[in-house]
N, C-alpha and C positions, 0 to 999 in steps of 0.2 A: 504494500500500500504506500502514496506518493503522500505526504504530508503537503498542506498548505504553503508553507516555506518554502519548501521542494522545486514545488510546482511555476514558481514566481520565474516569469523570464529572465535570462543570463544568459553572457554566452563569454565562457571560462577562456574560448582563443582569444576573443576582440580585448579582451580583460589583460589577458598576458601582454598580446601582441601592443598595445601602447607600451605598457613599462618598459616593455623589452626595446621599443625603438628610441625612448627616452634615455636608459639606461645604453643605447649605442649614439646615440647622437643628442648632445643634452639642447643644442639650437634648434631642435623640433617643437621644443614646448612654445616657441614664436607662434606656430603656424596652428595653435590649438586655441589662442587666446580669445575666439570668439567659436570657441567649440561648447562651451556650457558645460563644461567636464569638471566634473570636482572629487573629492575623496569620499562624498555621499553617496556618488555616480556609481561607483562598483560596487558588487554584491558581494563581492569576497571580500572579507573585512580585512583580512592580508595587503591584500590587493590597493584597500585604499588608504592603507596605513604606509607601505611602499610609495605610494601615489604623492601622500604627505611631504615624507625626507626628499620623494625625488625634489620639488618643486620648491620643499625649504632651501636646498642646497642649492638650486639652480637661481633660487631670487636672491640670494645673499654672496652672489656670484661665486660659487664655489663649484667644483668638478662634482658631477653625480656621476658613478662608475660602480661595479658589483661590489668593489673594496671599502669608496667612501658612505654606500649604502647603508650596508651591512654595519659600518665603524657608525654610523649615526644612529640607530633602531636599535644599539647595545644591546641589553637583556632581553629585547624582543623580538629579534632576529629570528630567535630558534622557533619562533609561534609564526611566521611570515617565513619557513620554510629553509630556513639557513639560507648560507653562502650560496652551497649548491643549487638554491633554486633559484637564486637570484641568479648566478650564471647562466640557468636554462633559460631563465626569460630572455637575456640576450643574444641567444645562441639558436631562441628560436625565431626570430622574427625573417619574415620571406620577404618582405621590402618594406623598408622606411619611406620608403615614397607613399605609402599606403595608410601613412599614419593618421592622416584626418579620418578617412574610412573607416578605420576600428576605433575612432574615438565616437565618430557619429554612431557604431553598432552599439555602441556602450552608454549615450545617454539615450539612445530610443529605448534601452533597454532597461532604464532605469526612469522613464516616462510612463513607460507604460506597467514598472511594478507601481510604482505613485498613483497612478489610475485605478489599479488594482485596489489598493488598499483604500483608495477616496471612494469606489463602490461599494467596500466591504462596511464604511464608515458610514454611509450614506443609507444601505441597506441595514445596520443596526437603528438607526433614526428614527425608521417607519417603523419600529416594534416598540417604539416606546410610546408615553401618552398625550403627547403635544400636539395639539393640531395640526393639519396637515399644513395649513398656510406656513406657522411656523418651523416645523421640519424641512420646508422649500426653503424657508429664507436660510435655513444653515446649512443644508445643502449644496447653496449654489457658493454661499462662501468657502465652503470645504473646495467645490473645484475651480472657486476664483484663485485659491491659493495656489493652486499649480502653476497659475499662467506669471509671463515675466512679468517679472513689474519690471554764487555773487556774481549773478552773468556779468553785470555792468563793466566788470574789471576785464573779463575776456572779448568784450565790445570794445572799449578803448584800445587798447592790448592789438588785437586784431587788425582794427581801424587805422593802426598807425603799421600795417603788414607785416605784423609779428605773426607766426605761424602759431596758433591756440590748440590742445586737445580741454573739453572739459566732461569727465567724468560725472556724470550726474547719479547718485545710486540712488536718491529720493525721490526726486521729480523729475516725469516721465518725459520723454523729447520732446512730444505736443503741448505739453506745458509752457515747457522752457522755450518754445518757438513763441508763442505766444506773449512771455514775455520778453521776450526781444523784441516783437512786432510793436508792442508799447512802448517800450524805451525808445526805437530808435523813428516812430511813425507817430509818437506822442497819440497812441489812440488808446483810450481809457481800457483798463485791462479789465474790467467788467462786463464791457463793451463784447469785448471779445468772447469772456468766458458764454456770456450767453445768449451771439449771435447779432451783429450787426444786419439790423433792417435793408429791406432789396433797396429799397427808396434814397439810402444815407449815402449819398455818392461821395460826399467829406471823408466820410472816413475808410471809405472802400479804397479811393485811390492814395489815404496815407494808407492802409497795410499791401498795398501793390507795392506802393514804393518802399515800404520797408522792408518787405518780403524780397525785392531785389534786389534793394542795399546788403540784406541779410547772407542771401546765397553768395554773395561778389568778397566776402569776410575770407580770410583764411581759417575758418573756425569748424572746428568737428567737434560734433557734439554726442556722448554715447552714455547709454542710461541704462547699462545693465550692473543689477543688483549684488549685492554680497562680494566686491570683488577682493581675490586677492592680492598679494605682491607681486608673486607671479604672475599675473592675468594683469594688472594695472602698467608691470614692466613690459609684459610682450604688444599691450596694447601703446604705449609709448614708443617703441624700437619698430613698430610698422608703419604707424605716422608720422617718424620722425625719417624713415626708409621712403616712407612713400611721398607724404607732402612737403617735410621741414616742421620738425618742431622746437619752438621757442622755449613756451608757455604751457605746462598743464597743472591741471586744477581740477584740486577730485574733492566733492563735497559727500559725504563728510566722512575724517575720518571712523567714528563710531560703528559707521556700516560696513566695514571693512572686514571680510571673512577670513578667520584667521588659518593659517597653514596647517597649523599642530593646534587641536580645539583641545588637548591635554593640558597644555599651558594655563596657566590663569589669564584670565581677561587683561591684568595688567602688564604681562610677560608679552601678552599675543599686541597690544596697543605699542608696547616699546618694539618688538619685532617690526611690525609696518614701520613705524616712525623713522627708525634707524635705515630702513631696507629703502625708504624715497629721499634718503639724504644722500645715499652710495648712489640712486638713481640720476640723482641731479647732476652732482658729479660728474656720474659715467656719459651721460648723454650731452653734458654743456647746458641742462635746462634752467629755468625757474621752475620751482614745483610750488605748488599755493595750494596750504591744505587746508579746509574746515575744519575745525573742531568745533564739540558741544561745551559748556562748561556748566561747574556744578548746577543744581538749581537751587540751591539755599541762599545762590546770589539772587537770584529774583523774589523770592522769599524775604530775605533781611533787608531788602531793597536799598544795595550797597551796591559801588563800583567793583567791577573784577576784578581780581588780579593774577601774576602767573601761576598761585598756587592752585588756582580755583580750573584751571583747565584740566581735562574730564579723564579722569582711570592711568593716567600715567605722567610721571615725570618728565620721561623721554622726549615728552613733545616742544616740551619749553628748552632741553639741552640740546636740543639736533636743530632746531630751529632758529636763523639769523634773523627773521625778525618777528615777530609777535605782535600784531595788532588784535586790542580788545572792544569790541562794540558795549558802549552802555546808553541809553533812551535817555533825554536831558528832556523833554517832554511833550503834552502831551498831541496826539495829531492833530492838527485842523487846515483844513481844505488840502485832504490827505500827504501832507505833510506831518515829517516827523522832526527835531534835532534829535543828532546822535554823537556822541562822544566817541571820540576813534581813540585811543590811551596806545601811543606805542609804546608798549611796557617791556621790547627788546630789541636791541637794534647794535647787531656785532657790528656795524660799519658808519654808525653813525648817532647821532642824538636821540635820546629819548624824548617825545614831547606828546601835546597833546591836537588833536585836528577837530574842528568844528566841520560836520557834518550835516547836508538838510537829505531828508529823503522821499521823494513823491512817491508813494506806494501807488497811486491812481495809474502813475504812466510809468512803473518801476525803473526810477533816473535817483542818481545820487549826486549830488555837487557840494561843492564847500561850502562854510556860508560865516559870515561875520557873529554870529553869538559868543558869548564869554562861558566855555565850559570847564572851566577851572575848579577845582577839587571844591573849592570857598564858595562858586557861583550859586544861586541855587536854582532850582528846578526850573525849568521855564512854564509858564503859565500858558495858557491858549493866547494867541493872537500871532500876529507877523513879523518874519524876522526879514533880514536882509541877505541877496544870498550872492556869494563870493566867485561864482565863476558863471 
């Protein structure tokens, strides 16, 4: 008799056959980067535990090979099948030319146990005693989850033909188009969100014209989720291969999926941190990265500071400059001030930047207000603004 487990599609060659061309050519993991392949992806838990070191060692630019494998996975080696089977993985692969092939047979393969299990999950729902309306509405969220899910700076950046990648893991492309379309066609981003009238020819032909300004940018924009180091470096080393890159910008760090989810959260935070400072480096870039900070700043409704940035140290010691956002107050005529506090700057002055921000037509500019530590809040009305 076949157990449920059992039964779940795999397929143990496509499984091998990656490792094994990773483990013979470590510059293959480039050509996966928009493969959706992760260490979840394989069913053999060996399998995606190898998957892990390869791709630790490969983002922290170190040789992955049978020897430096095996020397990474220490005490765990013998449970992912020793040395010896890591030589077989190598030893069996038929063409590395093939490698996106067996990576595609290993997420459809892991698509569709996920399907599996969101039927299984789907089909316990209707046995319970919730209305059916109800049991719909969690349903379709159980298989919405399967599916994928500060431009301003990579606008100017761009505008002045600096080549841009921006990583988006939170907000989705059609978002992020959109807000562009308002920043740079000043067309109310409400406007947008919920469908400019046939009749409003004003605003039809500023999103023509921004929508063309937009495309004419050097700016690639990619909004896939949970990414790793590896995956954020091979997606860097194909844009910079392909178009020129300057400029990337991954918001935010927080969503950043970690290599080795063994580590602790603040292990796995300083891992990335440290692995897009060697990036920057290696490639000649600027890397601009989001972070979240704690919330007990919003809370105690105090200014941030560098201690308050979110699960790791790391980010403030890898990092040459550190700008902090604090709301000086409050919006009107969707207007914000904001306090920029450069609170680290290895190449130059620490200070402080008055900020205005139109959230209507998402545009940031400088502006004349006094947001000095002493100042105090700004009250509703008009300020002056500096660019």
């Amino acid at each position: 008799m076949t157990s449920a487990s059992e039964s779940l599609p795999w397929s143990p060659e496509a499984e091998q056959a990656v490792l094994g061309c990773l483990l013979l050519d470590n510059s293959l993991v480039y050509r996966l980067a928009d493969a959706d392949i992760t260490a979840e992806a394989f069913y053999n838990a060996a399998h995606g535990r190898i998957w892990s070191v390869i791709t630790t060692l490969i983002g922290a630019c170190k040789a992955a090979d049978v020897i430096t494998v095996a020397d990474a996975l220490g005490d765990e080696v013998a449970t992912c099948g020793g040395q010896a089977y890591l030589h077989d993985l190598a030893m069996s692969v038929v063409s590395t030319n093939s490698v996106r092939g067996y990576a595609a047979i290993v997420v459809d393969k892991a698509q569709r146990r996920a399907l599996i299990r969101a039927g299984d999950e789907v089909q316990a729902m209707t046995r319970e005693q919730e209305s059916p309306a109800v049991v719909l509405d969690r349903a379709q969220s159980v298989l919405m989850a399967l599916k994928r899910q500060d431009i301003q700076v990579g606008l100017n950046v761009a505008g002045d033909e600096h080549h841009v990648l921006a990583l988006s893991q939170e907000m989705p492309r059609g978002d992020l188009i959109d807000r562009i379309t308002a920043n740079l066609g000043r067309v109310p981003l409400n406007i947008l969100a919920q469908g400019i009238a046939p009749d409003d020819r004003d605003n039809w032909g500023r999103v023509v014209e921004a929508r063309e300004a937009a495309i004419r940018l050097p700016l690639q924009i990619d909004d896939q989720p949970a990414l790793s180091l590896m995956t954020i470096r091979a997606k860097a080393q194909m844009t910079k291969a392909r178009h020129g890159l300057d400029v990337l910008i991954l918001d935010y760090l927080q969503l950043c999926a970690a290599s080795d989810r063994k580590l602790s959260r603040h292990h796995q935070i300083e891992e990335i941190s440290r692995g897009l400072k060697t990036l920057a480096k290696e490639l000649d870039i600027c890397v601009m990265v989001l972070s979240q900070i704690n919330r007990d700043v919003a809370k105690a409704d105090r200014e941030p500071t560098l201690a308050d940035l979110k699960e790791s140290g790391a980010i403030e010691e890898d990092a040459d400059v550190v700008l902090l956002l604090h709301p000086r107050g409050e919006p009107t005529g969707g207007a914000q001030v904001i306090a920029c506090i450069v609170a680290k700057n290895r190449q130059g002055e620490k200070r402080r930047i008055a900020l205005r921000f139109e959230g209507v037509y998402q545009r940031w500019a400088e502006c004349t207000v006094d947001v000095s530590p002493q100042a105090p809040m700004r009250a509703r009305g008009s300020f002056e603004t500096g660019l």
